[in-house]
C-alpha positions as CSV (number, residue, x, y, z in Angstrom):
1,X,68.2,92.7,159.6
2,X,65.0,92.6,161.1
3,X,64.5,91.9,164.7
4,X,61.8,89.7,166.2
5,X,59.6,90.8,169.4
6,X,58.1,87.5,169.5
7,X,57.8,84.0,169.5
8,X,55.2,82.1,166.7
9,X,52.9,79.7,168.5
10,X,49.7,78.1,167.5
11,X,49.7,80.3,164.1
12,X,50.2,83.6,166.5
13,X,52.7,85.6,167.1
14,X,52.9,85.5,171.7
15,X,54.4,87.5,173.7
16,X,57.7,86.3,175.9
17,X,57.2,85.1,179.1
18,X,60.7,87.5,180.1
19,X,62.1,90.3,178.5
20,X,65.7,88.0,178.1
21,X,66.9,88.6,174.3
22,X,69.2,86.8,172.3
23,X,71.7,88.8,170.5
24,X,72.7,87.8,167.0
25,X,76.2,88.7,166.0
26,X,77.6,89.1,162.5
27,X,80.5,87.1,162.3
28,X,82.4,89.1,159.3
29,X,81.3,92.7,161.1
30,X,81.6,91.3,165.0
31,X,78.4,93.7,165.1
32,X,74.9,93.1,167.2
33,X,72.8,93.0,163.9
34,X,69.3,91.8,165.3
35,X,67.7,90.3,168.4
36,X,65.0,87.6,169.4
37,X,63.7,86.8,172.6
38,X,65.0,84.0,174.6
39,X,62.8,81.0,175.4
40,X,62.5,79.9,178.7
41,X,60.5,76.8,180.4
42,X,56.8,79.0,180.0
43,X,57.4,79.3,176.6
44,X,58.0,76.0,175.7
45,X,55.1,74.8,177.7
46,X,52.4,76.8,175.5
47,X,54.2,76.0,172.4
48,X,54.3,72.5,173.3
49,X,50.8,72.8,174.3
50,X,49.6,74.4,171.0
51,X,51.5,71.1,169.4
52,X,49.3,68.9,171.3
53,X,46.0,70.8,171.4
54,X,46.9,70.5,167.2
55,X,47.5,66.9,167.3
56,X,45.2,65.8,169.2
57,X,42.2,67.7,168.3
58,X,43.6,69.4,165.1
59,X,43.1,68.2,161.2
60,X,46.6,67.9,160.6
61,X,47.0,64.3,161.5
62,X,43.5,63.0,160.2
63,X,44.5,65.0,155.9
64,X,45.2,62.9,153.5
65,X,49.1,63.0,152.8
66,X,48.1,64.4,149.3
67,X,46.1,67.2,151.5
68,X,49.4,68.3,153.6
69,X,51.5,68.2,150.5
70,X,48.9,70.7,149.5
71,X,49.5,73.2,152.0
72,X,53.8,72.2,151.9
73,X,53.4,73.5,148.0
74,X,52.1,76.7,149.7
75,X,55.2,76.7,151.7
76,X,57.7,75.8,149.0
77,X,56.7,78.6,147.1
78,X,57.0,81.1,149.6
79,X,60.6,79.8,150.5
80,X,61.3,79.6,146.3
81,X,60.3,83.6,146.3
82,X,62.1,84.4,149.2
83,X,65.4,82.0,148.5
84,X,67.4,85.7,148.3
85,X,66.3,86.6,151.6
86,X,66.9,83.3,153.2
87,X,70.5,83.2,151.7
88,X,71.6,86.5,152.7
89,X,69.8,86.2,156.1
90,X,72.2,83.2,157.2
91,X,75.6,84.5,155.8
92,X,74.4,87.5,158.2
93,X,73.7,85.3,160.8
94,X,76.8,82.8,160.5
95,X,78.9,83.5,157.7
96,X,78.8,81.0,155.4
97,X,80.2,82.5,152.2
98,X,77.6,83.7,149.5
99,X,79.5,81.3,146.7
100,X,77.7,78.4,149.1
101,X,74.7,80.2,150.6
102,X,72.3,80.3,148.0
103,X,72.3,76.7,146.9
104,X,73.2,75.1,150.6
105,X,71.5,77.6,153.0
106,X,68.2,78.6,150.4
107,X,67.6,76.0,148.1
108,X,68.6,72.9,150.0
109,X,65.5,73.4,152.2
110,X,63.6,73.9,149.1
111,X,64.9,70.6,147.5
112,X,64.0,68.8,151.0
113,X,60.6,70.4,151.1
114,X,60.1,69.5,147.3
115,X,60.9,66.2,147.6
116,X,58.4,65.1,150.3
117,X,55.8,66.7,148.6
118,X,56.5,64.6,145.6
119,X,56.6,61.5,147.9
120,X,53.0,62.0,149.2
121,X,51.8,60.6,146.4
122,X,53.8,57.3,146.5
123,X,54.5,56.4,150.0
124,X,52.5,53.5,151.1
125,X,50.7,55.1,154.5
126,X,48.2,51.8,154.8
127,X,48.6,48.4,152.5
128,X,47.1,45.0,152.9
129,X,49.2,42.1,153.0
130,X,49.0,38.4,154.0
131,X,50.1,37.2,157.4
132,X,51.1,33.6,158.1
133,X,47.6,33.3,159.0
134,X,44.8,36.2,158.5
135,X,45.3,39.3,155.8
136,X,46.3,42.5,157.4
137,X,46.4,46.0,157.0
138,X,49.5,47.9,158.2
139,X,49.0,51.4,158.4
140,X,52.2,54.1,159.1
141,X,50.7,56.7,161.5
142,X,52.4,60.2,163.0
143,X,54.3,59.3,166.1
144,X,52.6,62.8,167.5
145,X,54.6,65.4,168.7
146,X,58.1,66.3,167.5
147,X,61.0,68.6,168.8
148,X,63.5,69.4,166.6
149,X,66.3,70.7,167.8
150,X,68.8,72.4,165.3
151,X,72.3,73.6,165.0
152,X,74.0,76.7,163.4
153,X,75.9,75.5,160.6
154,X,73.3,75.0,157.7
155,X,70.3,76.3,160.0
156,X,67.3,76.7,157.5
157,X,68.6,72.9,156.1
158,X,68.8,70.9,158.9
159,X,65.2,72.1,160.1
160,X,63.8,71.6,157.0
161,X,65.4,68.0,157.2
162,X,63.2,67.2,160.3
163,X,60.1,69.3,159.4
164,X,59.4,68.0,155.8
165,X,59.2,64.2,156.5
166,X,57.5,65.5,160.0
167,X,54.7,67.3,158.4
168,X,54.2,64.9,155.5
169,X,53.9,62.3,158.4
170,X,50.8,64.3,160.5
171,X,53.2,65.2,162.9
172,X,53.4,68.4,165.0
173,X,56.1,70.5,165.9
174,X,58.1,72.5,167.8
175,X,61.0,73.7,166.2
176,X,64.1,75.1,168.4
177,X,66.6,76.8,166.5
178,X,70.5,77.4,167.3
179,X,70.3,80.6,169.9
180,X,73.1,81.8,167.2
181,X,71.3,81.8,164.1
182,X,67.8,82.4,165.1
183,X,66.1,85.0,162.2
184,X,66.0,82.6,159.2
185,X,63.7,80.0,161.5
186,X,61.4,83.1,162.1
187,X,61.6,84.4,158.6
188,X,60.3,80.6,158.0
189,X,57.8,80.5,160.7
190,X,56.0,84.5,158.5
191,X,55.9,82.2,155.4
192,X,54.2,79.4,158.0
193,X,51.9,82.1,158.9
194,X,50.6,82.5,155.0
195,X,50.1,78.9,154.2
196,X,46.8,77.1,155.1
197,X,49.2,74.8,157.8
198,X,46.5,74.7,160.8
199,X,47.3,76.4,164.0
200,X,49.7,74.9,166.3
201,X,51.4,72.2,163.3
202,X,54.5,74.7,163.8
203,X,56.0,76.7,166.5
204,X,59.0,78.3,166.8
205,X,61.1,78.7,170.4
206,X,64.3,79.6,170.5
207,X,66.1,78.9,173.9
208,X,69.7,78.3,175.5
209,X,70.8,74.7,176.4
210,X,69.1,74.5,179.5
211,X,65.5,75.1,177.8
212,X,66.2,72.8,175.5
213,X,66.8,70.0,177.7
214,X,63.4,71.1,179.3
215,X,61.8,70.9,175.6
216,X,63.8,67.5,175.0
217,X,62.3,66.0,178.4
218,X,58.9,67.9,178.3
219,X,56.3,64.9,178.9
220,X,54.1,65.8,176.0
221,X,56.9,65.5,173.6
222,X,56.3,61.6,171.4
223,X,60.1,62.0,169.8
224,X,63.3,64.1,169.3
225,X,65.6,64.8,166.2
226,X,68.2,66.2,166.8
227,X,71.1,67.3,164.3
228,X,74.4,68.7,166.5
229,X,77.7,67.5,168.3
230,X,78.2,63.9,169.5
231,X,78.1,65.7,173.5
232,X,75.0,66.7,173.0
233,X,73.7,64.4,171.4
234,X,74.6,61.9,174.1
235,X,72.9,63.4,176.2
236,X,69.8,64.2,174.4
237,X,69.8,60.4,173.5
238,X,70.0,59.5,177.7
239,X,67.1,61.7,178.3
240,X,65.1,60.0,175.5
241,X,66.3,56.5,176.6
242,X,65.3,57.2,180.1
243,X,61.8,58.6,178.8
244,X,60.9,55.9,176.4
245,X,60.9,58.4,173.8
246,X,61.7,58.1,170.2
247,X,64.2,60.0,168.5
248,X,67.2,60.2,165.8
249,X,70.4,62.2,166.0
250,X,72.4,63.5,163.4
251,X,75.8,64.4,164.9
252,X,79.5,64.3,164.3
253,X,82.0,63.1,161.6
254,X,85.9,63.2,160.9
255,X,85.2,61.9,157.5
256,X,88.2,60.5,155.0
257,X,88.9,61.0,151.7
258,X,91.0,58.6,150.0
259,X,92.6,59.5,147.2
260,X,93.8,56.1,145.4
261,X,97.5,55.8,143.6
262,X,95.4,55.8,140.3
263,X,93.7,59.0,140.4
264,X,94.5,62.3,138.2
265,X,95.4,64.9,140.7
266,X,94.9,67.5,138.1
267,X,90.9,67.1,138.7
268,X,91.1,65.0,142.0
269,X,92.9,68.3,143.9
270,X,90.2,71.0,143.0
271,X,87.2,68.9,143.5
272,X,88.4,67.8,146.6
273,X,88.5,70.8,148.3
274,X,84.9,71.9,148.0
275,X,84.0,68.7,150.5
276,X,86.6,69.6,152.6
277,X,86.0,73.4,153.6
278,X,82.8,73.9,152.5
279,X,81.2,76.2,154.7
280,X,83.8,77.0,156.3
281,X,85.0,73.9,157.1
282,X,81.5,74.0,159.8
283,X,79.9,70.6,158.2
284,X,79.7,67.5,159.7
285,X,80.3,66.1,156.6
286,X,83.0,67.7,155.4
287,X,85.8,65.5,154.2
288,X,88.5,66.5,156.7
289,X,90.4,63.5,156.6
290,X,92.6,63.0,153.3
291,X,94.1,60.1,152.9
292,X,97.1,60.2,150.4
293,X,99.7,56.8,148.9
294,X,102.7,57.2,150.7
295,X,104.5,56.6,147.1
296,X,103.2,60.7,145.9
297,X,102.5,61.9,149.3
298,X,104.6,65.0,149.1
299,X,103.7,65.7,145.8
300,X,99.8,65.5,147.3
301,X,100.6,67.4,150.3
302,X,102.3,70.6,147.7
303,X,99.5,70.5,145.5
304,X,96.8,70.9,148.0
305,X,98.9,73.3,150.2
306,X,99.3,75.5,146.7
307,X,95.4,75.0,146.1
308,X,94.3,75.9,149.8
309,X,96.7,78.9,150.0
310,X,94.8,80.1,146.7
311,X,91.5,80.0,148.3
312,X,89.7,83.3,148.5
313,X,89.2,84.4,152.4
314,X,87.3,87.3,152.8
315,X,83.8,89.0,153.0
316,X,81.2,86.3,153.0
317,X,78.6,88.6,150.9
318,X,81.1,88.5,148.2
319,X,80.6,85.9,145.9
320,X,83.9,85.6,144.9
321,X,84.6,84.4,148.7
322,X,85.6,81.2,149.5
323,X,86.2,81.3,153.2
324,X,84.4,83.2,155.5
325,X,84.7,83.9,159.3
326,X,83.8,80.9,161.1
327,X,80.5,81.7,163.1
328,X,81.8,82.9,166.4
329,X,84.6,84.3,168.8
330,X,84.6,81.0,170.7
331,X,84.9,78.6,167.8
332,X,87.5,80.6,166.4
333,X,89.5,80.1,169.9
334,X,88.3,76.5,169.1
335,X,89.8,76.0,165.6
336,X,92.7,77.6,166.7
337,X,93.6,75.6,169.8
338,X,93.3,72.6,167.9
339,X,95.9,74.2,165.2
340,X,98.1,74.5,168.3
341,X,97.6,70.8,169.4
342,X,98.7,69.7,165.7
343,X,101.9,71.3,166.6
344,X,102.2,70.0,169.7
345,X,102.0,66.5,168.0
346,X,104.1,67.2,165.4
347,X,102.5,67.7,162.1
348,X,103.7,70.0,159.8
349,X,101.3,73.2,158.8
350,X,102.1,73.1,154.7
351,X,99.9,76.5,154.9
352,X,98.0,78.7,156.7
353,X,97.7,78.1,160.6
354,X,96.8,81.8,161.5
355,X,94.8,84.7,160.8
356,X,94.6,85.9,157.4
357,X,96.7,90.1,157.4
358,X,94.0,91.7,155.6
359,X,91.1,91.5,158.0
360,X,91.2,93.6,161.9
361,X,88.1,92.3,162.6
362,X,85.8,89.2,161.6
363,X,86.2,85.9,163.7
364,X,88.7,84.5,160.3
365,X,91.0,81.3,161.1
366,X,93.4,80.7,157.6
367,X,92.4,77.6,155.6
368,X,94.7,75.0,156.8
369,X,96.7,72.0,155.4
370,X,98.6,70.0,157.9
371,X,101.4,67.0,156.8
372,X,103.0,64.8,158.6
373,X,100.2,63.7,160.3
374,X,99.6,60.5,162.4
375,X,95.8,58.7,162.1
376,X,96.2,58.8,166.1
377,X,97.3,62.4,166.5
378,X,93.6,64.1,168.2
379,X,93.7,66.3,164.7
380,X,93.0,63.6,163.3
381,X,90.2,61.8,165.3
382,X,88.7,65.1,167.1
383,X,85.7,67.1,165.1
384,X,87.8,70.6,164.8
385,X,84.5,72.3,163.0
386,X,86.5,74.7,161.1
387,X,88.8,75.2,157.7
388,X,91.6,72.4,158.7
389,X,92.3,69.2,156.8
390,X,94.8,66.9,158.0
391,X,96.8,64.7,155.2
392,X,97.6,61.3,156.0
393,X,100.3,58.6,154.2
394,X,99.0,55.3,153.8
395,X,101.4,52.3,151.8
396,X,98.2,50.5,150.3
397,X,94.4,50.2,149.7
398,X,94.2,47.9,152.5
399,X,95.6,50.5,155.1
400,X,93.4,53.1,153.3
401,X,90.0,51.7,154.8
402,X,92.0,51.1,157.6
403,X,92.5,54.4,158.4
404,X,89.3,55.5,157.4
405,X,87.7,53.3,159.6
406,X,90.1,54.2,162.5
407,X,87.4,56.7,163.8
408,X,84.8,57.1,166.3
409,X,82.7,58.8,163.7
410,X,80.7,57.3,160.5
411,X,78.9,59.5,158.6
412,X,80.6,60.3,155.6
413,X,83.5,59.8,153.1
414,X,84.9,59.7,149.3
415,X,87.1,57.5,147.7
416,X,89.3,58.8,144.7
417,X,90.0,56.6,141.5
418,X,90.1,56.3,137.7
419,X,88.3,53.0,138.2
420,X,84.6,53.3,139.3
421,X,84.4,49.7,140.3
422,X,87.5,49.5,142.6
423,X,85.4,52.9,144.1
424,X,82.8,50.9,144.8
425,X,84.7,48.2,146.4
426,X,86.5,50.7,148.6
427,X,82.7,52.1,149.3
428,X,81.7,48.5,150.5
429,X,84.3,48.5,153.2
430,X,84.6,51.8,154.4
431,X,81.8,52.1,157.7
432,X,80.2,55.5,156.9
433,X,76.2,56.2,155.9
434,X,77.0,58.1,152.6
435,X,80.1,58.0,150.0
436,X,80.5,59.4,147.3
437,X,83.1,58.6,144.2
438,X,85.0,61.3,142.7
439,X,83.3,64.0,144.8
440,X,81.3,65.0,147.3
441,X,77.2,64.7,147.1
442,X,74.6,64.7,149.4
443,X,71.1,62.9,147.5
444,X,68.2,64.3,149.4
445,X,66.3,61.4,147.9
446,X,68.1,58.9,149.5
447,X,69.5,58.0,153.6
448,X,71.5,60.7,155.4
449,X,73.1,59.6,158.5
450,X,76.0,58.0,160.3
451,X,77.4,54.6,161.8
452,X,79.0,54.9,165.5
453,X,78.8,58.0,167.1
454,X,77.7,60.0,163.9
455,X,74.5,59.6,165.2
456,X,70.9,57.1,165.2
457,X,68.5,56.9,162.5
458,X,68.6,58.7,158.8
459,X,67.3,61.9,157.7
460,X,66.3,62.7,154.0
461,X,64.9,60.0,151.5
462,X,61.8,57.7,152.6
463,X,63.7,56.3,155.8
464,X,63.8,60.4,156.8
465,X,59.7,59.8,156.8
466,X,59.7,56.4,158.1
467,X,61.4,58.1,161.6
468,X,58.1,60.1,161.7
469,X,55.9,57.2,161.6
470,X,54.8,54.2,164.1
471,X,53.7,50.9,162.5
472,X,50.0,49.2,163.5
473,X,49.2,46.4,162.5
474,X,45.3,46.0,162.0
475,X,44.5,41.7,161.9
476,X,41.7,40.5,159.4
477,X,38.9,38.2,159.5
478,X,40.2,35.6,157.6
């Protein structure tokens, strides 16, 4: 994998301001595989600056939204050419399993990057309308510029999230990716770099957590978004508050899945588990929560342990592989201390709990089942971030969306049911942001985001755009 010497700002490639490196590790191999140099407090200064200069006195903000969508198509392309890359370049970097890489990790950004493009065309940037007593025009401006912060898990995804509405919008950026997982946002910023995107629209900085609380804070920055843990988001969101600046979080979830006492477990068990571990069990949406009737809970509880214990765990270049390592040493220690803390509680492992025999190195954790499991118990309510599903009893419907509201997290969920329509009505009162019946989806035309502490704001869909915009109203003669 190659290594990067520099960081891309103002459509250059600039030298470090200190020779600190950040080392990425392979999580399957535990080997160094490739480097990048640390951002500190200088670098995020000219890169910020670059934004600015490029806002302020650039072209970017004063295209047409048909013109930017010009130079995204550019961008698209490149990424559609280079989808192999990008897929192999963040199983590498994190290990997320190649059966889920090149749709989730490549062509998910695509899909985002697509979509906006197509929306260019349609949005309604300026209209005319009659006040109460003049017409006016309302026209949907870039709020300026934009730091977007990103996590690990689906890296190339959740910065294409923020950047495609962002660009669309006249924004500029600085984009500061997971220290973790850095090469796929450089790999994106050397496609950047062939488009006709003006100088300074995108930079890319990657730092530790104290630079990016310098970035979050920095005085030329007009909003955050910001997709990561509830912590962090916290505090990110205090900052902003404190600052009068804008932003949107994207953070936690402990979402449920409720599987009604009408559904067919012969289809219901399979397709439940893809929401539940995909990868890796490291989504904030991933249903970890399932929610069984109390009248065929055991019965529930064998057939999932027998599918789980099925799973393929191995090598996440393989494409046979299900489960992969999860992305470092110190969330392993994580996933595992929480499997430890289910014991402790009293729940019942129906399988795994340990490290899979057949690996002496990668950072693995078994995909876990655990019974017997109390909505209270912290297994339960705590984001584990990992390949672990708790199984809760429930005696009706009514206690169902109970349960599943019985969180400090919102942002997603499924409900389980021959019957579409009582679906929907268990959808009505469950409080998440998506839901999904009979599966698990994620429409990148439509809202992404959470009630509670899953976070502020929506990505994806027009209201990802709208996030990007401010609102002026312009009053008419009469």
């Amino acid at each position: 994998m190659k290594s990067y010497t520099e960081f891309y700002i103002g459509n250059e490639w600039v030298k470090p301001s200190s020779t600190d490196q950040l080392s990425v590790i392979n999580p399957f191999t535990e080997q160094v595989i490739a480097s990048v140099p640390e951002g500190k407090e200088a670098d995020i200064d000219l890169a910020v600056s670059a934004a600015k200069e490029a806002f302020d006195r650039g072209p970017w903000p004063k295209m047409a939204p048909s013109e930017r969508a010009k130079c995204m198509t550019q961008l698209s392309e490149l990424l559609k050419a280079n989808a192999d890359t990008i897929a192999t370049t963040v199983t590498s970097e994190m290990g997320s399993p190649m059966s889920f890489s090149p749709g989730g990790q490549a062509f998910a950004p695509i899909m985002v990057l697509d979509y906006y493009i197509e929306l260019a065309d349609s949005f309604p940037f300026e209209e005319t309308r009659q006040g109460l007593l003049n017409p006016v025009k309302v026209f949907r401006e870039p709020v300026g510029v934009v730091a977007l912060v990103t996590p690990w898990n689906v890296p190339l995804f959740t910065i294409m999230s923020k950047l495609a509405p962002a660009l669309l919008a006249g924004c500029t950026a600085v984009i500061k990716p997971a220290p973790e997982t850095p090469i796929n946002a450089f790999l994106l910023a050397e496609l950047v770099a062939q488009t006709d995107i003006p100088a300074g629209v995108i930079n890319v900085v990657p730092a530790e957590r104290a630079v990016s609380q310098y970035l979050v804070s920095h005085p030329d920055i007009d909003k955050v978004s910001f997709t990561g843990s509830t912590i962090a988001g916290s505090k990110i969101g205090a900052i902003c508050g404190e600052h009068i600046k804008r932003c949107s979080l994207e953070l936690g979830g402990k979402s449920a899945a409720i599987i009604l006492d009408d559904a067919d477990l012969d289809t219901t068990i399979p397709n439940i588990l893809p929401g539940a571990f995909m990868n890796n069990g490291q989504a904030c949406a991933a249903q970890t929560r399932i929610l069984a009737p109390q009248s065929n809970y055991q019965a529930i509880v064998e057939r999932l342990a027998e599918a789980v214990s099925n799973m393929v765990v191995g090598d996440p270049m393989e494409a046979t592989t299900q489960i992969g390592p999860v992305f470092a040493e110190r969330q392993r220690e994580r996933v595992e201390s929480y499997i430890q803390i289910g014991l402790d509680e009293g729940a019942t492992i129906a399988t795994g709990g340990g490290r899979p025999k057949a690996f002496d190195k990668g950072w693995f954790v078994e995909p876990t089942v655990f019974s017997n499991v109390d909505n209270t118990m912290r297994i339960a309510q705590e984001e584990i971030f990992g390949p672990v599903i708790v199984v809760i009893p429930y005696q009706d419907e009514a206690e169902a969306i109970t349960i599943a509201n019985d969180s400090d997290y919102g942002l997603s969920g499924s409900v389980w049911t021959q019957d579409v329509d009582r679906g929907v009505n268990v959808a009505r009162q469950v409080r998440t942001g998506t839901y999904t019946i009979n599966g698990f989806a994620m429409d990148f035309g439509s809202p992404f985001g959470g009630y509670k502490k899953s976070g502020l704001g929506r990505e994806l869909g027009p209201e990802g755009l709208q996030v990007f915009l401010e609102y002026k109203t312009v009053n008419l003669p009469a």
